[in-house]
C-alpha positions in Angstrom: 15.6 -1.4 -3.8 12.9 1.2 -3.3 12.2 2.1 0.1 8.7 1.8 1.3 6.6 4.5 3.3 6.3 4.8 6.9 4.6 6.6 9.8 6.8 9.8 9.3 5.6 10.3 5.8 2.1 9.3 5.4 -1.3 9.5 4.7 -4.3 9.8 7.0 -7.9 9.0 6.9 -8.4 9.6 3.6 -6.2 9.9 0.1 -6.1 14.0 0.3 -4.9 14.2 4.0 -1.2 14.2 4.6 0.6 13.2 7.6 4.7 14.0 8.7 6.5 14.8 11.3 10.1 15.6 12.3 12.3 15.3 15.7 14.4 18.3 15.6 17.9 17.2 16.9 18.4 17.8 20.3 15.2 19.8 20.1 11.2 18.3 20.3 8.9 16.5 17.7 7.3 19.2 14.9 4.2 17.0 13.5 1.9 18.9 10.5 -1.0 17.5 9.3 -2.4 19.1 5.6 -4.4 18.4 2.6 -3.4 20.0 -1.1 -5.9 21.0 -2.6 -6.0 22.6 -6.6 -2.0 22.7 -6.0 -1.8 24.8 -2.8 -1.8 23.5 1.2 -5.5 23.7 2.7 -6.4 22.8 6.3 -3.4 23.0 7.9 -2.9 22.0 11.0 0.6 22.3 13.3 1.0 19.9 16.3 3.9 19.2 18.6 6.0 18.7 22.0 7.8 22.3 21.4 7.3 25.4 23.5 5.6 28.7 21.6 4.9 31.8 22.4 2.4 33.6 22.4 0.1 30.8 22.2 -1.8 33.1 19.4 1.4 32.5 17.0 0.5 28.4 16.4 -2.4 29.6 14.5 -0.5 32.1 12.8 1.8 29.5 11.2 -1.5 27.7 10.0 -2.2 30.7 8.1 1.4 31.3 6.8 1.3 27.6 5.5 -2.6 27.8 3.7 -2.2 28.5 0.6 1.4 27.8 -0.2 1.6 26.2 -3.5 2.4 22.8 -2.8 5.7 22.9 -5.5 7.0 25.1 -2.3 10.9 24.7 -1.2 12.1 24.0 2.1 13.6 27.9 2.2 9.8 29.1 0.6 8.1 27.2 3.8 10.7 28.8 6.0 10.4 32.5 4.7 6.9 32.2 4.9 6.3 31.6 8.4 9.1 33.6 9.7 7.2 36.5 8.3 4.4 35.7 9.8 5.4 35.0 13.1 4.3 38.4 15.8 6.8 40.5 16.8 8.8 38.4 19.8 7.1 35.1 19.0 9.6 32.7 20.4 10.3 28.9 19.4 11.8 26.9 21.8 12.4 23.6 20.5 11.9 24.2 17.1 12.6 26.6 14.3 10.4 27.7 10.9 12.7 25.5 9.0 12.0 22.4 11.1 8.3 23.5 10.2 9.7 23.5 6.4 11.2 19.6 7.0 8.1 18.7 8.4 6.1 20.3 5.6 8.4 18.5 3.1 8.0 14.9 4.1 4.7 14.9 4.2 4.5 15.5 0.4 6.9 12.8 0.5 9.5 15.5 -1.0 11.1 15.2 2.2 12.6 11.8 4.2 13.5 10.4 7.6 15.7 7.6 8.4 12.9 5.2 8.7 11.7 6.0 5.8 14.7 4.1 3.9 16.3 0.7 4.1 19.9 0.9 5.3 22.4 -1.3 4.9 25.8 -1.8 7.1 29.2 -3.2 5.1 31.9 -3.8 7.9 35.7 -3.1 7.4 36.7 -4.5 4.4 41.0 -4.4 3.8 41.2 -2.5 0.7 43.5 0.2 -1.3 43.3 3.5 0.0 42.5 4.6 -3.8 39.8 1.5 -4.2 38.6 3.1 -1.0 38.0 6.5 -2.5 36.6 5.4 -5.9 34.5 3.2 -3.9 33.1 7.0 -2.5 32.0 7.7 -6.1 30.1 4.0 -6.6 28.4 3.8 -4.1 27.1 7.5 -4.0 25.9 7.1 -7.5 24.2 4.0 -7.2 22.5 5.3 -4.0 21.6 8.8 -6.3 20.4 6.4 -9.0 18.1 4.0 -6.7 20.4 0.7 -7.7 21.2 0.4 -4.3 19.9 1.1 -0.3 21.5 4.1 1.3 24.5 2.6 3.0 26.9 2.9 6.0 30.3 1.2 4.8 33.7 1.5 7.3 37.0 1.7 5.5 39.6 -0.2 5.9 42.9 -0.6 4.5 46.3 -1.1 5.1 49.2 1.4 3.2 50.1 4.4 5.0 48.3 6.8 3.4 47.4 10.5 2.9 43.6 11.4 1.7 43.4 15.1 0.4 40.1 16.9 0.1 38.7 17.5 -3.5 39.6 21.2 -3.7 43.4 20.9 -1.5 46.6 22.1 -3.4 49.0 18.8 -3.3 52.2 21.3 -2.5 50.7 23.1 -0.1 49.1 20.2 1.9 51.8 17.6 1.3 55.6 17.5 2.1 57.3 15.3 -0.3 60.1 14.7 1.4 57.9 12.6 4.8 56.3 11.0 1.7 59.3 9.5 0.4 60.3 9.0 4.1 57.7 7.3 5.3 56.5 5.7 2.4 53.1 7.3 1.9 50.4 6.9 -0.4 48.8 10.1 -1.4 45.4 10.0 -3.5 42.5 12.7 -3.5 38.6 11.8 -2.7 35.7 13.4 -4.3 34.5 15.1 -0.9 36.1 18.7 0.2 37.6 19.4 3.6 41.2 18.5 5.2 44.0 15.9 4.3 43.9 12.6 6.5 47.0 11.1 7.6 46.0 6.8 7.8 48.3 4.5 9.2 46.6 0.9 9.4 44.7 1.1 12.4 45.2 4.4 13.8 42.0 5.9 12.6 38.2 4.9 12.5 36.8 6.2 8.6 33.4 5.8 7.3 31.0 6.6 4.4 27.7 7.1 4.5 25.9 6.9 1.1 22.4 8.2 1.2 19.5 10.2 -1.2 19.7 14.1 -0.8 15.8 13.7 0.3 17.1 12.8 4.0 18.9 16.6 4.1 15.9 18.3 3.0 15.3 21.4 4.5 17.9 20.9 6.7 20.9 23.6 6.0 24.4 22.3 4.8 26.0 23.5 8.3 23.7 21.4 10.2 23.4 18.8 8.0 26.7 17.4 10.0 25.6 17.0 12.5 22.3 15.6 11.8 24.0 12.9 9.9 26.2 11.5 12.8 23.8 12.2 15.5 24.0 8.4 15.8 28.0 8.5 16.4 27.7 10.9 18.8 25.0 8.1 20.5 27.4 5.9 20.2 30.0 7.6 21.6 28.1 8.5 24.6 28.0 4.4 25.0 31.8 4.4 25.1 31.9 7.5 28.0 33.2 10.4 25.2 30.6 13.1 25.3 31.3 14.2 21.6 30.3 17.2 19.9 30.5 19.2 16.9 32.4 22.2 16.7 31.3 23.9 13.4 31.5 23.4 10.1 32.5 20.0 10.6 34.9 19.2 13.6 34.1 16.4 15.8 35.8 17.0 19.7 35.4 16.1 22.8 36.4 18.3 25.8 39.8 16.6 25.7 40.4 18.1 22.0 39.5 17.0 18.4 38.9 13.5 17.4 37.6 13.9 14.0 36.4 15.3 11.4 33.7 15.4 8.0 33.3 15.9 4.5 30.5 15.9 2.2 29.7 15.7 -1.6 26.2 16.1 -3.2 25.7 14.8 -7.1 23.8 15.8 -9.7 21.7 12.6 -9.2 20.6 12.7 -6.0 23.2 11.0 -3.8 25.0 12.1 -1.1 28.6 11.3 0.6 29.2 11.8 3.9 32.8 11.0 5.0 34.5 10.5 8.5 37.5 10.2 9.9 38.4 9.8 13.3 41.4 9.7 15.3 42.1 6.2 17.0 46.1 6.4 17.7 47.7 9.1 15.3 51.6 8.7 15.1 51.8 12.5 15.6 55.2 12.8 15.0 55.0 11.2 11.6 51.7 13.3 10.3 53.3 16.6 11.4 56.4 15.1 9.3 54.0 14.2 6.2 51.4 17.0 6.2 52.3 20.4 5.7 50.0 22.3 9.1 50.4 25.9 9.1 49.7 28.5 11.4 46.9 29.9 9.6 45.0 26.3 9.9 45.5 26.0 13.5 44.8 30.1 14.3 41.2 29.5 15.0 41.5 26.4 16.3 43.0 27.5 19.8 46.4 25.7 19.7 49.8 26.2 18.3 50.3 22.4 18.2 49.0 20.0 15.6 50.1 17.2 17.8 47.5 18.8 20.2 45.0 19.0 17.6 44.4 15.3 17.1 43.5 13.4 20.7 43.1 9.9 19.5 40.0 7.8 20.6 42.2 4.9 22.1 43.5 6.8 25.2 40.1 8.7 25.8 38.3 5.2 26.2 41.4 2.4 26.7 39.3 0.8 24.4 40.5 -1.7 20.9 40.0 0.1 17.8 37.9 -3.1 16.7 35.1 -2.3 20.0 35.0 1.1 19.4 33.9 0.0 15.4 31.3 -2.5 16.7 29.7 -0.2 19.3 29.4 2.1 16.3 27.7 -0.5 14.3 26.0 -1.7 16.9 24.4 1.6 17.6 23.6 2.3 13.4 22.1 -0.5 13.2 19.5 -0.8 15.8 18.8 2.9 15.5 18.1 2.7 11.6 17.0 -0.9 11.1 19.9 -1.5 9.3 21.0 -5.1 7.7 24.7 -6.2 7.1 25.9 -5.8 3.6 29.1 -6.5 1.7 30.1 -5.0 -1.8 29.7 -6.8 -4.9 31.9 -7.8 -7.5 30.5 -5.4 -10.0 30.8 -2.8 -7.6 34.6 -3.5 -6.5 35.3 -4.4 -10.4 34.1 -0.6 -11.2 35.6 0.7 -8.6 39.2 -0.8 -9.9 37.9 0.9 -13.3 38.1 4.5 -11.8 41.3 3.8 -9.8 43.1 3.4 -13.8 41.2 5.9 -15.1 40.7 8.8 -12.7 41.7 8.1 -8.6 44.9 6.5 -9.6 46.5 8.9 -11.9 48.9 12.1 -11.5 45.7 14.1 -13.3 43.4 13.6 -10.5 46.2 13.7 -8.0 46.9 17.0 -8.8 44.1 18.5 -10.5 44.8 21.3 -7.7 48.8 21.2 -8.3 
């Protein structure tokens, strides 16, 4: 399930010259065209659609780049040709460490989305706690190469709360709305915030994909990068979304949603969302403990306010808003439908006895 080379990371003309490129998000098209030779970058040459001034300083980030050993890091590209930029160069468009992406994929050290073969799984009803061991599969087989990077939505059908990796149980739960409200309360891999889940009230998906697709790109803005395709969606829909850092997702009628990330050792990467489709706000404020501190730089007082579900900002069924978002993956990326596999769902109910369903896990952060 290897994925095969494309135009973004590729060679041209001959075996030594190397081809990449990289669309900065929101910004223009970086494109760097090399040759290593005896283990350092030779014959550099920087294109693009971006803006630069002075005009002097393209030919100073050639010279930056020559001579780089080719073993270079993302950051090593990036330090390089900031110090070499002239006093009041500007970049508009583009940034050194888009030069450093670019750099990496064409040594192939570096990926785009076309560069992989995706594949979609749809809502599947499962376990909220199948749901999260799933999360640990699937991001190792992706690390591993034993299966395409992956977009899969949850589904499920408990009430349920999901704490983040690193969230003290007492502090985050009450476990008196627990009791009252029946609740199931199980902790994912991935940091961030607790997610209140009611069947239907909320749109949540993974995306399972090789660290080589981040390359370059910093952890903050990784984020973003990752669901620049929601946002597209979105946009479909009539919500102009936007990400308020680290990892919010809002509109200009409030927050919808929100992300959370995990990197292994392997190579794989999780990236987790939840969004708001019709939150009984009420009932989370009754099960999750929301303190003052969390909501002090978040500009209200109210975490009824904070969540502004998706079905009254488009009228829309949860079950269109999920298509459109498909719909959208998988004619950006190319991507196929999926499903999971036995083996995966039978190791998945493996982990849930021995790790996501047990009090240990639970409250491995009491």
């Amino acid at each position: 399930m290897t994925s095969q080379p494309t135009p973004e990371t590729q060679n041209y003309d001959d075996d030594t010259r190397l081809h990449g490129e990289y669309k900065v998000p929101g910004g223009k098209l970086v494109v760097v065209d090399l040759e290593v030779a005896n283990g350092r970058f030779a014959n550099v040459s920087l294109s693009g659609d971006f803006f630069l001034e002075p005009d002097e300083a393209l030919q100073d980030i050639n010279r930056a780049l020559t001579g780089l050993p080719d073993q270079s890091t993302a950051a090593d590209i990036a330090a390089a040709v900031t110090a070499d930029l002239p006093e009041g160069a500007v970049l508009f468009g583009f940034s050194a460490e888009a030069v450093a992406i670019t750099v990496r994929r064409a040594l192939s050290k570096a990926t785009g989305w076309s560069d992989h073969h995706w594949e979609v799984i749809p809502p599947t009803v499962l376990p909220t706690e199948v749901n999260v061991a799933l999360d640990e599969v699937l991001t190792e087989e992706v690390g591993a190469g034993l299966r395409n990077p992956t977009l899969r939505f949850w589904d499920w059908e408990e009430p349920s709360v999901v704490i983040g990796s690193f969230q003290s149980v007492r502090n985050e739960v009450d476990p008196d709305g627990v009791a009252r409200h029946g609740i199931t309360v199980v902790r994912r891999i991935s940091g961030g915030g607790a997610m209140f889940m009611e069947a239907g009230n909320c749109i949540t998906y993974s995306l399972y994909l090789p660290q080589t697709l981040v390359d370059g790109i910093s952890f903050a803005d990784s984020y973003a990068f990752l669901d620049s395709w929601v946002m597209a969606a979105l946009e479909k829909l009539g919500i102009n979304a936007f990400y308020v850092p680290l990892n919010d997702i809002a509109t200009d009628q409030g927050k919808i949603g929100g992300a959370a990330q995990k990197r292994l050792a392997n190579g794989g990467m999780l990236h987790h969302v939840t969004m708001s489709y019709d939150i009984d706000a009420d009932k989370m404020v009754d099960v999750l403990r929301i303190g003052k501190e969390k909501l002090s730089d978040k500009g209200t007082r109210s975490a009824k306010k904070r969540v502004d579900p998706l079905r009254r900002q488009t009228g829309l069924a949860r079950s269109a808003i999920l298509k459109a978002m498909q719909d959208v993956f998988m004619e950006r990326y190319g991507a196929v439908e999926s499903r999971l596999s036995e083996a995966e769902l039978a190791e998945a109910g493996k982990r849930v006895d021995a790790k996501f369903g047990t009090d240990e896990w639970l409250n491995r952060v009491p």
